[in-house]
N, CA and C atoms as an extended XYZ file, in Angstrom:
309
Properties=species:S:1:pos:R:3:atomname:S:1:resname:S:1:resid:I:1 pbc="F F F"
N         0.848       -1.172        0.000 N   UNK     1
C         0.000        0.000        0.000 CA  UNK     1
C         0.891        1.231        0.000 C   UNK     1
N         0.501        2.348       -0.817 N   UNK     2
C         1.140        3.472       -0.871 CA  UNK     2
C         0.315        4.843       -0.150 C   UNK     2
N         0.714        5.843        0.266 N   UNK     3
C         0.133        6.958        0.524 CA  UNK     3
C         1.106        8.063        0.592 C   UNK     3
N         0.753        9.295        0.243 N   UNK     4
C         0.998       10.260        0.199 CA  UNK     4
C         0.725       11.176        0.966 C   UNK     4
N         1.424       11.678        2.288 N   UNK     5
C         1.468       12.162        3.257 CA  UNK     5
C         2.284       13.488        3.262 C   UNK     5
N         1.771       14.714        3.068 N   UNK     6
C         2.297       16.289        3.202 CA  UNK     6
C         3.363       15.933        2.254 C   UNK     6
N         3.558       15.357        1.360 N   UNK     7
C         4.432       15.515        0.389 CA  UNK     7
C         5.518       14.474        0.062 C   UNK     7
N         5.257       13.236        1.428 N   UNK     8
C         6.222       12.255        1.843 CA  UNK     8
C         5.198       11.201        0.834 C   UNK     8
N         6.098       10.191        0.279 N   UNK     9
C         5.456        9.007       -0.132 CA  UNK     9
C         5.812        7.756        0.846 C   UNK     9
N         4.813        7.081        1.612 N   UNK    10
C         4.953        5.793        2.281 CA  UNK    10
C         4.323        5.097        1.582 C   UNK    10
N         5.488        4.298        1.450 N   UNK    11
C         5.436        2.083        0.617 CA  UNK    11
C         5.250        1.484        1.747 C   UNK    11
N         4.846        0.494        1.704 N   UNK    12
C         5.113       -0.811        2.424 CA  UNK    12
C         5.539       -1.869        1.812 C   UNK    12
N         5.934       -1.590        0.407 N   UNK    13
C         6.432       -2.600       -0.507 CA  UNK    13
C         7.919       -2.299       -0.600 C   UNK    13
N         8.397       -1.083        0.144 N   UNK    14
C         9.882       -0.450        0.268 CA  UNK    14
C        10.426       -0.223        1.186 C   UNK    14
N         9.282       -0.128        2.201 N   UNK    15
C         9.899       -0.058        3.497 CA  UNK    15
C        10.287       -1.112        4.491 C   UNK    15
N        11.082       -1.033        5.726 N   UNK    16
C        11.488       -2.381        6.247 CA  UNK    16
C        10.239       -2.338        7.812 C   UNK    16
N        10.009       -3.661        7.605 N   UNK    17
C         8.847       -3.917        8.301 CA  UNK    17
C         9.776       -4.094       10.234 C   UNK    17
N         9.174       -3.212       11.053 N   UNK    18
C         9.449       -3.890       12.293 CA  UNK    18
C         9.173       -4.144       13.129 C   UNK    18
N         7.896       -4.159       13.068 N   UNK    19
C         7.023       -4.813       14.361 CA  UNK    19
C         5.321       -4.946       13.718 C   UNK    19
N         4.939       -6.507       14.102 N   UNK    20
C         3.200       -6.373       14.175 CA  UNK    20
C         2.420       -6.600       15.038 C   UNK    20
N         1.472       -5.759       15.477 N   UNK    21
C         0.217       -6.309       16.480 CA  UNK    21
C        -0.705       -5.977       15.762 C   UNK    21
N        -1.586       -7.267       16.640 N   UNK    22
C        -2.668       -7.458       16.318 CA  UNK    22
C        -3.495       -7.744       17.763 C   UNK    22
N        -4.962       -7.570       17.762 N   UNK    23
C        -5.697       -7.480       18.835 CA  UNK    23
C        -6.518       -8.898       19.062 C   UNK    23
N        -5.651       -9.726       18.287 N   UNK    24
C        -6.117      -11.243       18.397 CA  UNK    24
C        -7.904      -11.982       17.904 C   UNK    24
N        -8.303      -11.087       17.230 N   UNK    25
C        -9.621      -11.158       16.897 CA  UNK    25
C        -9.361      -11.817       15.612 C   UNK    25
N       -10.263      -12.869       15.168 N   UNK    26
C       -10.214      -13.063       13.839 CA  UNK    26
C       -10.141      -12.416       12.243 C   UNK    26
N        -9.818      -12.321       11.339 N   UNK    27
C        -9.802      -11.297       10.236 CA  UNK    27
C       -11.394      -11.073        9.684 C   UNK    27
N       -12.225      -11.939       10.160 N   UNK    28
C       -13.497      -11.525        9.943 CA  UNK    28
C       -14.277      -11.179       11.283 C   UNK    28
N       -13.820      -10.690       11.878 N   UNK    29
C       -14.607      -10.197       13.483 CA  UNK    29
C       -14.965       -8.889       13.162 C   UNK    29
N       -15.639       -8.153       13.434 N   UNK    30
C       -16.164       -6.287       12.942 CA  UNK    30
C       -15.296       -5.963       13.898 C   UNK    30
N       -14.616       -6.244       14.677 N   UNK    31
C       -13.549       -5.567       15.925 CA  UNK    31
C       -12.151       -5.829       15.234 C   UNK    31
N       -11.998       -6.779       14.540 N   UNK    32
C       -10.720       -7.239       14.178 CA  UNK    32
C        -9.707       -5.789       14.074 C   UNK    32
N        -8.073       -6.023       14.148 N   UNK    33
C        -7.368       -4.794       13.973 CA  UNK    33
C        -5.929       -5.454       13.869 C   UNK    33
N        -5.091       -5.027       12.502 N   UNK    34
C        -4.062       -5.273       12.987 CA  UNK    34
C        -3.019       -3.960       12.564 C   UNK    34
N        -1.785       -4.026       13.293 N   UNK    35
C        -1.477       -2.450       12.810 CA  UNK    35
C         0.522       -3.305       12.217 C   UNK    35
N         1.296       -2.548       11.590 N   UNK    36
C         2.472       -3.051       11.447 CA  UNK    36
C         3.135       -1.406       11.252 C   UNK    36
N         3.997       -1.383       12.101 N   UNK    37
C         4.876       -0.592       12.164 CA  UNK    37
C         6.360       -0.670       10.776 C   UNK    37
N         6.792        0.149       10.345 N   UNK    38
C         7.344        0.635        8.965 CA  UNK    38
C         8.421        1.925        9.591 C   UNK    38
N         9.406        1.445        8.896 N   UNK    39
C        10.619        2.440        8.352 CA  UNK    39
C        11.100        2.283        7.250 C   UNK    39
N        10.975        3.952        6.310 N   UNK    40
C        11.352        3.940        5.048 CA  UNK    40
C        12.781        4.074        5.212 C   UNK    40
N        13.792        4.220        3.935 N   UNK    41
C        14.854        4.039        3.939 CA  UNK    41
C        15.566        5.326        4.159 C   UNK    41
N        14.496        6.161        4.301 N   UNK    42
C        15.060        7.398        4.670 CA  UNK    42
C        15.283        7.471        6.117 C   UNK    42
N        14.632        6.583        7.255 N   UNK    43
C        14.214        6.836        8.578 CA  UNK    43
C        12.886        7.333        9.098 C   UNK    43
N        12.198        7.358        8.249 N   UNK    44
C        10.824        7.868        8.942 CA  UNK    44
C         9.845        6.496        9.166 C   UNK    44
N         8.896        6.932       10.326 N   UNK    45
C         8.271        5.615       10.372 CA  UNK    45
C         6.834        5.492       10.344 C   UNK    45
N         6.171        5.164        9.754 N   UNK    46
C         4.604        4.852        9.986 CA  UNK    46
C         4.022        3.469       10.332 C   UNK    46
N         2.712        3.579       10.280 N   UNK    47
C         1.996        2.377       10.982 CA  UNK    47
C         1.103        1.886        9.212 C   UNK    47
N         0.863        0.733        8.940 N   UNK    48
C         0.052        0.617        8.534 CA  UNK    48
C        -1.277       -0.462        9.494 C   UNK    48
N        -1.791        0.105        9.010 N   UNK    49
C        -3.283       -0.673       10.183 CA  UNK    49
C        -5.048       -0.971        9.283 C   UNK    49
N        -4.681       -2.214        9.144 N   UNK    50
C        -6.033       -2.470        8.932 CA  UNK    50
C        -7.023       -3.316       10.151 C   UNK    50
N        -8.650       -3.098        9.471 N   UNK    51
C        -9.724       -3.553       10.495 CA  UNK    51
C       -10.430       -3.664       10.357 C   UNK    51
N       -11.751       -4.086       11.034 N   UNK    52
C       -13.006       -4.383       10.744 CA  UNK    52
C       -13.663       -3.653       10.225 C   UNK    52
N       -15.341       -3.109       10.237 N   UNK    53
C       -16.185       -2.388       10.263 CA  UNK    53
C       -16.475       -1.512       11.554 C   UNK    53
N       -16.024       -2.197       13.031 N   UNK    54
C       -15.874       -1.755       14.242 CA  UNK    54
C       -14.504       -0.974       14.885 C   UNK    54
N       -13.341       -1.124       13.461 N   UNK    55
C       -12.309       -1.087       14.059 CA  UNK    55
C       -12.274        0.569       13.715 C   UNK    55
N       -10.838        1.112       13.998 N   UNK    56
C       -10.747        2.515       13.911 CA  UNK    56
C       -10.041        2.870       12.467 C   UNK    56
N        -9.949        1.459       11.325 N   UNK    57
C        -9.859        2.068       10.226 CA  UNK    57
C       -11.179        1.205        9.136 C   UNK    57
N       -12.464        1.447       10.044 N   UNK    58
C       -13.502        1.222        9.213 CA  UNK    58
C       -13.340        2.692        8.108 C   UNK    58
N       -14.583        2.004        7.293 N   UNK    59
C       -14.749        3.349        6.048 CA  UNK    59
C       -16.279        3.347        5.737 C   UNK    59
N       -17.183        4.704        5.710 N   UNK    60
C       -18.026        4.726        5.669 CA  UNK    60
C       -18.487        3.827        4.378 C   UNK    60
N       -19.509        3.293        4.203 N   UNK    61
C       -20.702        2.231        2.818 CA  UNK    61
C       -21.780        2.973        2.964 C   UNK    61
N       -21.858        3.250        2.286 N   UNK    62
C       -23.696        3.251        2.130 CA  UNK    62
C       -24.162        3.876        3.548 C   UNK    62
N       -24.855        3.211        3.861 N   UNK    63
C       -25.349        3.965        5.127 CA  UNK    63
C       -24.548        2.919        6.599 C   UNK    63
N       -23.883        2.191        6.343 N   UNK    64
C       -23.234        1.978        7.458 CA  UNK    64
C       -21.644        2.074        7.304 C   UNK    64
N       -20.746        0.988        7.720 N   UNK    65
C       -19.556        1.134        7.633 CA  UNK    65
C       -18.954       -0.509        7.360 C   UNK    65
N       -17.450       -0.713        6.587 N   UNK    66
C       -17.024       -1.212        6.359 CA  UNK    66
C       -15.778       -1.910        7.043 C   UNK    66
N       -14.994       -2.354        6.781 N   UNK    67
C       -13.149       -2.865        7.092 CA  UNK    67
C       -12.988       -1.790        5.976 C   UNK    67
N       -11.327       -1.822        6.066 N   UNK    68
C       -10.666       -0.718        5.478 CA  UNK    68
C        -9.337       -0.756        6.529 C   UNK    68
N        -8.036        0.207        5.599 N   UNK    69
C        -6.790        0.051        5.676 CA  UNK    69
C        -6.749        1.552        5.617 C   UNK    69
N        -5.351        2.023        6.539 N   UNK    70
C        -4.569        3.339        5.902 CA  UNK    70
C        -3.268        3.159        6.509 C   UNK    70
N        -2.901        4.692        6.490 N   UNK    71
C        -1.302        4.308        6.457 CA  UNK    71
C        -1.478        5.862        7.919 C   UNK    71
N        -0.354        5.531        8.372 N   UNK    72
C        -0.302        7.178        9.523 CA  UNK    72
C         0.963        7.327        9.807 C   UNK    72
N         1.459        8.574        9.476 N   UNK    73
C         2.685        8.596        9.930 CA  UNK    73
C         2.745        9.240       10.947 C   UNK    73
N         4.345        8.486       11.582 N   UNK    74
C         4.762        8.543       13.153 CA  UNK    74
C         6.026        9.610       12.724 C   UNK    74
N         6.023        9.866       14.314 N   UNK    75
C         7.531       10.669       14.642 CA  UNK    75
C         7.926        9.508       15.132 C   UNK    75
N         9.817        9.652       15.323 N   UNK    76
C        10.754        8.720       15.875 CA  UNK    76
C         9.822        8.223       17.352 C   UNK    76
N         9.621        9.454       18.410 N   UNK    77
C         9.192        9.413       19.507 CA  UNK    77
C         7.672        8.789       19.544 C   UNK    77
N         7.084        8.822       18.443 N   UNK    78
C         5.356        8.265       18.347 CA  UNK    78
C         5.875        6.503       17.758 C   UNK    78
N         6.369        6.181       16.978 N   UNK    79
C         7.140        4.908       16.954 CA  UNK    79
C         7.447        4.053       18.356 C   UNK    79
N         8.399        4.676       18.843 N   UNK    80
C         8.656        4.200       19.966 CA  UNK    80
C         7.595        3.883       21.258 C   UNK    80
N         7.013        4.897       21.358 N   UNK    81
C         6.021        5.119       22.438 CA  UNK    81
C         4.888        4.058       21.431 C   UNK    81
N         4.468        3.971       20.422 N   UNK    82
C         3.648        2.252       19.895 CA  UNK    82
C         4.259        1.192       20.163 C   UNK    82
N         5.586        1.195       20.482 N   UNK    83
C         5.912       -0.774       20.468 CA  UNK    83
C         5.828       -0.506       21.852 C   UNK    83
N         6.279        0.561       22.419 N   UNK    84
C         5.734        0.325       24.107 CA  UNK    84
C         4.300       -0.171       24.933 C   UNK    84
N         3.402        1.011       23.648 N   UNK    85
C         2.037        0.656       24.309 CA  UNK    85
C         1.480       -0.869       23.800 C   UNK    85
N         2.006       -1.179       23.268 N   UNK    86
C         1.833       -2.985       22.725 CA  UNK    86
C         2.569       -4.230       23.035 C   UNK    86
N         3.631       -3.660       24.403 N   UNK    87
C         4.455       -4.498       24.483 CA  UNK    87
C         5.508       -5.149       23.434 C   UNK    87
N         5.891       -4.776       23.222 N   UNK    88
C         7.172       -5.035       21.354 CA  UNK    88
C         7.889       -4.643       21.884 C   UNK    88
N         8.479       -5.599       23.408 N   UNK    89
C         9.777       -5.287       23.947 CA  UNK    89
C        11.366       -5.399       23.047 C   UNK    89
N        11.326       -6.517       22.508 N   UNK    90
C        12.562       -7.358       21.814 CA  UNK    90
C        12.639       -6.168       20.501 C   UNK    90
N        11.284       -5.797       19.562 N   UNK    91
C        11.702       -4.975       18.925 CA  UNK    91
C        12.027       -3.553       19.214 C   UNK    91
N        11.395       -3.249       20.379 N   UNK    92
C        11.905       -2.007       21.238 CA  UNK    92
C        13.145       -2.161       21.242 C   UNK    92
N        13.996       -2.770       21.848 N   UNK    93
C        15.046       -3.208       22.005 CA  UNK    93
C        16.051       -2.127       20.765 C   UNK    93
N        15.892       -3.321       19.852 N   UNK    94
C        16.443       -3.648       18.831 CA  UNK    94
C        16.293       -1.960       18.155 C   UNK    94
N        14.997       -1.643       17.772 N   UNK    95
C        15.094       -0.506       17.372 CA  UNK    95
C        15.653        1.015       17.538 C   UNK    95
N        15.902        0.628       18.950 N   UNK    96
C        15.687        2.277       19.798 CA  UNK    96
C        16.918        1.795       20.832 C   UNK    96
N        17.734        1.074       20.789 N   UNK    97
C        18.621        0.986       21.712 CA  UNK    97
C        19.051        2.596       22.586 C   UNK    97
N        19.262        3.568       22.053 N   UNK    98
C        19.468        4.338       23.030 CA  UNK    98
C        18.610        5.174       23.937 C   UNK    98
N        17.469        4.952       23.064 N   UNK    99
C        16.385        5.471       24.074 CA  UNK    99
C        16.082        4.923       25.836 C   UNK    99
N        16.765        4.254       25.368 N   UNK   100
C        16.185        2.415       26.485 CA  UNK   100
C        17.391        2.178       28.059 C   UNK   100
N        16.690        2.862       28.704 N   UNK   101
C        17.809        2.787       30.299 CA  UNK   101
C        17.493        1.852       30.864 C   UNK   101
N        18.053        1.171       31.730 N   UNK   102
C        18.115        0.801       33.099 CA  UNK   102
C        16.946        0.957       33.966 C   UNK   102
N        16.270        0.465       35.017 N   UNK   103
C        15.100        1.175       35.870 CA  UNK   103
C        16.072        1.391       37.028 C   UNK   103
C-alpha cells in the first residue's frame, strides 16, 4: 500500500517492516485490527493498520460502515512510544537501543 502524506510518499512494498500487532480477533470479526509498524529508507516511520467495520480504520458504505486500511505517519518518539504501548519489547530493544535505560 502506498500513501501520500504532506508531500512524503509511504510504501510498504519499500519499506522495512518492524514490528506487528494485532488485537487477536479473527480477520473476519467487525472488531478485528491489525497495525504493522514501517521504516522507510530514509528513517521515517509509519503504521500501517487495517480492520473491521468496528475497528478505527472502518470506512463509511452506504449507510453503514465497512473494514478498510490506511497508512499514519509517526515521529521517531510516536514509533517508539507504539511498540511500548503494545508491548514489542525485543523490537523495542532492537530498534531504539538508546532510548532504552536501566530502571
Amino acid at each position: 500500500m502506498k500513501k501520500l502524506i504532506e508531500g512524503k510518499m509511504y510504501n510498504t512494498e519499500t519499506a522495512e517492516e518492524i514490528a506487528t500487532w494485532s488485537n487477536s480477533y479473527y480477520s473476519s470479526d467487525f472488531h478485528y485490527c491489525q497495525e504493522t509498524l514501517y521504516k522507510t529508507k530514509k528513517g521515517a516511520y509509519f503504521i500501517h493498520g487495517k480492520g473491521g467495520p468496528l475497528s478505527s480504520y472502518a470506512q463509511p458504505s452506504g449507510n453503514g460502515r465497512t473494514g478498510g486500511s490506511d497508512i499514519v505517519a509517526l515521529s521517531k518518539d510516536g514509533a517508539f512510544a507504539w511498540l511500548q504501548m503494545h508491548d514489542l519489547i525485543e523490537e523495542a530493544e532492537k530498534e531504539f537501543t538508546d532510548s532504552i535505560e536501566e530502571a
